[in-house]
C-alpha positions, 0 to 999 in steps of 0.5 A, spaced: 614 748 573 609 753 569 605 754 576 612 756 579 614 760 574 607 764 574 607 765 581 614 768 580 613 773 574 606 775 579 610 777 585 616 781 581 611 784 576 607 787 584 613 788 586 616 793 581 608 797 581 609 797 588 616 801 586 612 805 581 607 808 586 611 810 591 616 814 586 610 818 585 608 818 592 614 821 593 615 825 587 607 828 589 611 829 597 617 832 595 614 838 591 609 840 597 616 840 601 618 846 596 613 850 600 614 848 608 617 853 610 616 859 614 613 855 620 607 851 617 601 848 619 603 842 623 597 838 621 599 839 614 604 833 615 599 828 617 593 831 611 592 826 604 595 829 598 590 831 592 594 833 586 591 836 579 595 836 572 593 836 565 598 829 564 604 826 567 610 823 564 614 817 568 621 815 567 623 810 572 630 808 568 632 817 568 628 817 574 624 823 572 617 824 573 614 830 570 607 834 571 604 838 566 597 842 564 595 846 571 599 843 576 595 843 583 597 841 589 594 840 595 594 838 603 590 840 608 592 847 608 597 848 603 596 850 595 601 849 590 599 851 582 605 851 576 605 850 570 610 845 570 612 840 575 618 836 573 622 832 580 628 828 578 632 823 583 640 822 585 643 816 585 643 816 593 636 817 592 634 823 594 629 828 590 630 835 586 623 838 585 623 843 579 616 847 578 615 852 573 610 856 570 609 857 563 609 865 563 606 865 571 608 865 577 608 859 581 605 861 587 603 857 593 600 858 600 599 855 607 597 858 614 602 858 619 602 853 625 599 857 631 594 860 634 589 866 629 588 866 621 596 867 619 598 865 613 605 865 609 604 866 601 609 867 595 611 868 588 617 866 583 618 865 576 620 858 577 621 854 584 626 849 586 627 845 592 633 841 594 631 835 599 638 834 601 640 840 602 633 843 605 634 848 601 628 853 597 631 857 592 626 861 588 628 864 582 626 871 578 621 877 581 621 872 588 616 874 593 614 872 600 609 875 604 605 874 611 598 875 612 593 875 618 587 874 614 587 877 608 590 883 611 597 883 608 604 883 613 611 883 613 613 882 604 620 882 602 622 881 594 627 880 590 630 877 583 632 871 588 631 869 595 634 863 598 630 859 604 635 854 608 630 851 611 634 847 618 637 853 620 631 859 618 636 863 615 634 866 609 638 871 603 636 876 598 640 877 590 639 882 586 640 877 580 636 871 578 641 867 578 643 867 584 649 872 585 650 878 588 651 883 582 653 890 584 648 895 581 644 889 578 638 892 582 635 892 589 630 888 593 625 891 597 623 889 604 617 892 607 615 891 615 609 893 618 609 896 624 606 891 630 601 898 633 595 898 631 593 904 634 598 911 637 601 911 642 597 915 649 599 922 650 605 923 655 603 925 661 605 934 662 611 935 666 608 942 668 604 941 675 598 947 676 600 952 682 595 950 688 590 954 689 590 959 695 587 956 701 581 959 704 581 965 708 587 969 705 
């Protein structure tokens, strides 16, 4: 009977550290998903997670798991630093990752997938990433920004910036909340042209008169 009894305790008290470890795989998961946009590097799917943090609070009855104290990510080429990390569950089971960054920017970089060294980078006061919806939502002084190299690309910035990630659609607000406010204040957009050199000068649509024939 005691044998039974242990053997039983044994097998639920693996079962629930199993559950505890693969809350904070994914909690660890969902927060690298903040920045998986703008085409990333594919072979990041398939690279180990490193995470960096000072301390972390699990509460697996709220479903609420927190990183705090210099929070880094990282996973092949993707690196995430915040201040703050908190990701919460719905009772459906799906992930709402918060990060925030304590008086910085939360800020993240990968390289983009394809052929040169392209790199998508970006910058917000406080990043959330909503798994069901698919959706990044960056909050006040947002940027995003392209880079060949370390030579900065197309750069766009606002108070907030929405990434709909199943449809690569993406919207800029004036507010940090997230509405459109008239005379709250104005993004910016900046493109860089694609030519790296001026165009050649036209040909001249004047012809020179043809020499005199010899003789005359």
């Amino acid at each position: 009977m005691n044998i039974e009894m242990n053997i039983e305790m044994n097998i639920e008290t693996n079962s629930v550290q199993e559950s505890k470890m693969k809350k904070l795989m994914m909690a660890a998961l969902v927060l690298l998903g903040a920045a998986g946009y703008a085409a990333a590097e594919k072979a990041d799917s398939y690279k180990p997670t490193e995470i960096n943090y000072g301390r972390l609070d699990a509460d697996d009855v709220k479903q609420v798991y927190t990183f705090t104290g210099d929070v880094t990510l990282t996973r092949g080429t993707l690196r995430m630093k915040a201040d703050k990390a908190v990701v919460t569950y719905s009772p459906e089971g799906y992930q709402l990752a918060t990060l925030t960054g304590g008086g910085k920017k939360v800020a993240f970089r990968q390289k983009r997938d394809g052929e040169g060294d392209q790199w998508m980078e970006g910058e917000a006061d406080r990043i959330e990433y909503d798994e069901k919806a698919e959706l990044v939502k960056m909050y006040s002084k947002a940027k995003i920004r392209r880079l060949e190299g370390n030579k900065p690309s197309d750069e766009v910035e606002g108070e907030f910036i929405s990434y709909d990630s199943r449809r690569e659609f993406f919207s800029v607000r004036n507010t940090s909340t997230g509405a459109d406010k008239p005379g709250a204040g104005r993004g910016t957009m900046v493109i860089q042209p694609k030519r790296t050199a001026p165009p050649s000068p036209a040909p001249s649509a004047t012809q020179s008169p043809a020499a005199p024939a010899a003789g005359n």
